[in-house]
N, C-alpha and C positions, 0 to 999 in steps of 0.2 A: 774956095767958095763953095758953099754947100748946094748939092744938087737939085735939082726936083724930087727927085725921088729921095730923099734922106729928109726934106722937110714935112713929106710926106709921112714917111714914120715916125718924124716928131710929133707930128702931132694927132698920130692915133694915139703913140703911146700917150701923150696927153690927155686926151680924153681916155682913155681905159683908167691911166693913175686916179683922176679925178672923181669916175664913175666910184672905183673902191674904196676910194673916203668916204664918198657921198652918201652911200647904199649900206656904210655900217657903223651898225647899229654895238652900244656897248654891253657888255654879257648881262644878264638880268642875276640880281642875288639871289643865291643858292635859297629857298623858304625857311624858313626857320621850322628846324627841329623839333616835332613835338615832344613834350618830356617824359620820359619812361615811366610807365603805372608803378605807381609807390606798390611795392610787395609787399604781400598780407605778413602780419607778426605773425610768429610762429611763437607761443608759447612752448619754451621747451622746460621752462622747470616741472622736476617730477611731482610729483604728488609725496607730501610723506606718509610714513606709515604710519597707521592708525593702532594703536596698543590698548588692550585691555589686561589692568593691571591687579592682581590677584594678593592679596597679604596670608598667608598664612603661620600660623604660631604650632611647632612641631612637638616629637615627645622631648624632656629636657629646656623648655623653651627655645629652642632651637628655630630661628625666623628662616622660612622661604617665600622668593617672591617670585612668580609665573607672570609674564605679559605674552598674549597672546593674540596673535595678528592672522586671521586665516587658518592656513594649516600649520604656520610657526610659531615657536614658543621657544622666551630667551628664562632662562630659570637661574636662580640667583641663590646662592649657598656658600654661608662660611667666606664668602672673596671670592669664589668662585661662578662665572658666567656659562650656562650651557646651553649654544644655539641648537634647536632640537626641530625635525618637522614629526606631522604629524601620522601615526602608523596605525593598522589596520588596530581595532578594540571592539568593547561590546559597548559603550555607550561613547564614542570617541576621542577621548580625553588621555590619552595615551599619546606620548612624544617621545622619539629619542634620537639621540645624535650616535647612534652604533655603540655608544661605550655604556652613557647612563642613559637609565629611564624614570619621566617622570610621570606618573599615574593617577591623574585626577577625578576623584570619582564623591559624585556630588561635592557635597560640602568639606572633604576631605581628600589624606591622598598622601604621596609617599615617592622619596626617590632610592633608586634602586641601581644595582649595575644591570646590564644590557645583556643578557645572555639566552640563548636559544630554546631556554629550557623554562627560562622566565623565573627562575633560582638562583639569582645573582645577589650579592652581599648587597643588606639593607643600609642602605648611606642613610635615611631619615626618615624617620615614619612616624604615626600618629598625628598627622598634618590637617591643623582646620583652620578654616577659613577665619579671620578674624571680624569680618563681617558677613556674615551667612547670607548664601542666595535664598532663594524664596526655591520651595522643594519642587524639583525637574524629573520627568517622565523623560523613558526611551521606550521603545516599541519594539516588538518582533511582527511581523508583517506576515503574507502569503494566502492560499490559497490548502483550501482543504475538498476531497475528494476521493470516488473509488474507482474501481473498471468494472463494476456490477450493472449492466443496465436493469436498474431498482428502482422508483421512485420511492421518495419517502413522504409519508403524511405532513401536514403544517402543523403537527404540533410536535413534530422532530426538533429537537436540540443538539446543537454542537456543542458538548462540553472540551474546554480547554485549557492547559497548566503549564507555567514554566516552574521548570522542577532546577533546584541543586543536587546532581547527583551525588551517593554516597563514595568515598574514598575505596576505594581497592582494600587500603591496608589498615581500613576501621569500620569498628561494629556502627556504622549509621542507615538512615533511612534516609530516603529522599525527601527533601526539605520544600515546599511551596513557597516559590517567589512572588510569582501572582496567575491568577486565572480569568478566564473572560466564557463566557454563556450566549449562545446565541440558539435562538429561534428561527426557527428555517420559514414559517407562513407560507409562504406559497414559491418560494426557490426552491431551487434542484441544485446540485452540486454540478462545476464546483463553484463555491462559495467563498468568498473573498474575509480574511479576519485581521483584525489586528489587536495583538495582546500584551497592554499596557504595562510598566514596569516602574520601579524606581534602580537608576543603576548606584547609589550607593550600596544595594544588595548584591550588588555582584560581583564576584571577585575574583581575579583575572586567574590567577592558580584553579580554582575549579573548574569543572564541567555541568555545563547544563544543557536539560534536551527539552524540547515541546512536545508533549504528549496530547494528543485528540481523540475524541470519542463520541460517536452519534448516537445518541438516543432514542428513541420512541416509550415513551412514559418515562417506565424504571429500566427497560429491556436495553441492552445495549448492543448495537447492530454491528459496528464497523469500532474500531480500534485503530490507534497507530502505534501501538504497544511494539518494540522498545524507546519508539522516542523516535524523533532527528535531534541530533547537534546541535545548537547555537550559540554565537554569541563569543566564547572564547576558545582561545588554542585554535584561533584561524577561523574557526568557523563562523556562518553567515548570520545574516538578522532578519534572512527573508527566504520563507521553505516554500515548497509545491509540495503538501504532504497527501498523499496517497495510502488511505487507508484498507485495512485487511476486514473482511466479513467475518464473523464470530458467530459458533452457536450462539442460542437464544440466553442470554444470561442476565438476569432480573437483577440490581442493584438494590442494596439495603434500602 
């Protein structure tokens, strides 16, 4: 027969069991997930390359074709393909892949082997264009000046020449490629020039120098007599020429 005291614990525990149903509550659903930000497209196709495609008819009839992208150029001969970039020259048309070189100059041009000396056996030459570009200037560039603290009058002229010079081991003179004339007005030196050219006159086997000379009338004051370099066999297209003072010597 159950006690006092046992019915007593019945019926707490009764009431606590009942209080824990009573007082819960069932779990609330998780929110719903927001949906992850759509990622930006990534355009990843490359760009193609863009070609400029060159026809020319050689000596022999002999067809070459140059496409040139930038500084590279694929040249097309005979079946044969030559990926070439492009290397130091005097109007920039000059490519080569270390073995051949092709040497575009104006509306003509020529391929060549690759050698140090730039006397590499002629692969094709007499090369023009089948449809002519419209005629293209290169420039030689810089800055003319002396260390004479001299001023000179405004009616001073810079005369100025690119010269072909003559061969070592022939009777020639220096050949005029082109010239430029400036009037000084009221500048001092130094004086900034630039002197225009056509580079189908140029020809990568030669030497040429720029020659300057200040005037007043016919008197010729300052000189850059023998020349600078430019243009080929490495050298620049842009000089800081620093001329020499000369007795007084009156020009024809």
């Amino acid at each position: 027969m159950p006690t006092k005291w046992s019915a007593m614990v019945g019926l707490a525990a009764g009431c606590l069991l009942g209080g824990a149903i009573m007082g819960h509550e069932p779990p609330t659903a998780p929110a719903a997930l927001a949906p992850a930000p759509a990622q930006a497209a990534h355009n990843n196709v490359r760009r193609a390359i863009e070609w400029k495609r060159f026809e020319y008819t050689c000596e022999g009839g002999a067809k070459v074709t140059v496409s040139q992208s930038g500084t590279i150029a694929k040249v097309q001969y005979q079946g044969h393909e030559y990926l070439m970039k492009q290397t130091q020259s005097a109007d920039g048309n000059r490519y080569s892949d270390g073995k051949v070189v092709w040497w575009g100059k104006g509306n003509g041009g020529f391929l060549q082997e690759d050698t140090p000396n730039w006397d590499g056996t002629m692969i094709v030459k007499d090369c023009k264009l089948d449809k002519p570009m419209n005629a293209e200037t290169a420039v030689v560039t810089g800055t003319v000046s002396y260390l004479q603290r001299i001023a000179l009058p405004p009616e001073a002229a810079i005369e100025m020449q690119l010269l072909e010079l003559p061969q070592a081991d022939a009777r020639e003179v220096a050949k005029v490629v082109a010239e430029e004339k400036i009037t000084l007005g009221n500048r001092q030196v130094p004086v900034a020039f630039e002197v225009k050219f056509d580079p189908a006159k140029i020809d990568a086997k030669r030497a040429y120098a720029l020659m300057a000379r200040i005037l007043v009338g016919k008197e010729v004051r300052f000189t850059s007599d023998p020349g600078y370099p430019v243009l080929t066999a490495g050298n620049p297209s842009h000089v800081e020429m620093i001329l020499k003072q000369v007795a007084s010597v009156k020009t024809p």
